[in-house]
C-alpha positions in Angstrom: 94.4 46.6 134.2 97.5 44.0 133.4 96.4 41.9 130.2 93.7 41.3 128.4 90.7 41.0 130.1 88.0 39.8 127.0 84.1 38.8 127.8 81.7 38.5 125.7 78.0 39.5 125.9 74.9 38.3 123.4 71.5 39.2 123.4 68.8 38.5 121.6 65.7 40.5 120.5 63.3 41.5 123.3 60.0 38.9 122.4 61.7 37.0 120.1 61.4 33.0 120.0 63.6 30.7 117.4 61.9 31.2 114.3 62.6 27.7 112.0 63.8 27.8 108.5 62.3 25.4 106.0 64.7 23.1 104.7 62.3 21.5 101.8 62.8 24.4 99.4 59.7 26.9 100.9 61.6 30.4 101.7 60.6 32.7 104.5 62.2 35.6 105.2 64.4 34.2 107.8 65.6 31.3 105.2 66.6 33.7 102.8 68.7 35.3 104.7 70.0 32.3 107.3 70.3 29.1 105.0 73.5 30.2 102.9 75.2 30.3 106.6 73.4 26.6 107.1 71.5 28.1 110.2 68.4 25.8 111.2 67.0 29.1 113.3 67.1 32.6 114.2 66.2 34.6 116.2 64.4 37.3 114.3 64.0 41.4 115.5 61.0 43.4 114.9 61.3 46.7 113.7 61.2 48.9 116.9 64.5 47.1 117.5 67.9 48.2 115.4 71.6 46.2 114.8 73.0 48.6 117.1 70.0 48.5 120.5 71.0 44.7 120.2 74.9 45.4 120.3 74.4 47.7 122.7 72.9 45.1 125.1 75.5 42.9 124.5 78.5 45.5 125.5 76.5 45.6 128.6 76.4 42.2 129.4 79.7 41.4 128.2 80.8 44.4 131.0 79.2 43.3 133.8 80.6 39.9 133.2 83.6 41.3 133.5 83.0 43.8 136.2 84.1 47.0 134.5 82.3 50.2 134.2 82.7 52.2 130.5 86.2 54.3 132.1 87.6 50.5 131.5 86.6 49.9 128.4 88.9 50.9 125.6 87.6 49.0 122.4 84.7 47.2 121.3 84.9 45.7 118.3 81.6 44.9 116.2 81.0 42.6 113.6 77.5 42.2 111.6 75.7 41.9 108.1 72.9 43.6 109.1 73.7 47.1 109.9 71.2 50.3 110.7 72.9 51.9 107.7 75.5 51.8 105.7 77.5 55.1 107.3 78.1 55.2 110.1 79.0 51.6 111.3 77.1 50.0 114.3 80.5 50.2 116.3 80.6 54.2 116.2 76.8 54.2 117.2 77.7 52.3 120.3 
């Protein structure tokens, strides 16, 4: 493979829907942890579902959009504030 070949993949929680958050001072669980980041939504998981069972749907998209099997893949780099756990990382559970 000659350069970089970079796609990226996103998924969102299986049954989820935009969940609002309140802008006239009420907190829900997705304001307190969305409105310092100025976020109007999110998308919100429930508890059968962890950091890394999303991430690990995105690698596959982000893959197949690119049309490489894992032999091709050399890195995937993870970035989140919401972690399974502190040790290991979400990146080494991939």
């Amino acid at each position: 493979m000659s350069g970089p070949n970079r796609r990226v993949g996103a998924y969102a929680p299986k049954g989820s829907s935009r969940t609002p958050i309140s802008r006239d001072g009420r907190h829900n669980d997705a304001s307190d942890r969305c409105s310092a980041a100025a976020f109007a939504s999110a998308h919100i998981a429930d508890e059968t579902e962890a950091t890394s069972d999303l991430a690990a749907q995105a690698a596959q998209q982000g893959s197949e959009r690119a049309n490489l099997v894992r032999e091709d893949i050399e890195f995937i780099a993870v970035g989140t504030t919401t972690p399974d756990m502190i040790f290991p990382s979400v990146g080494n559970s991939l």
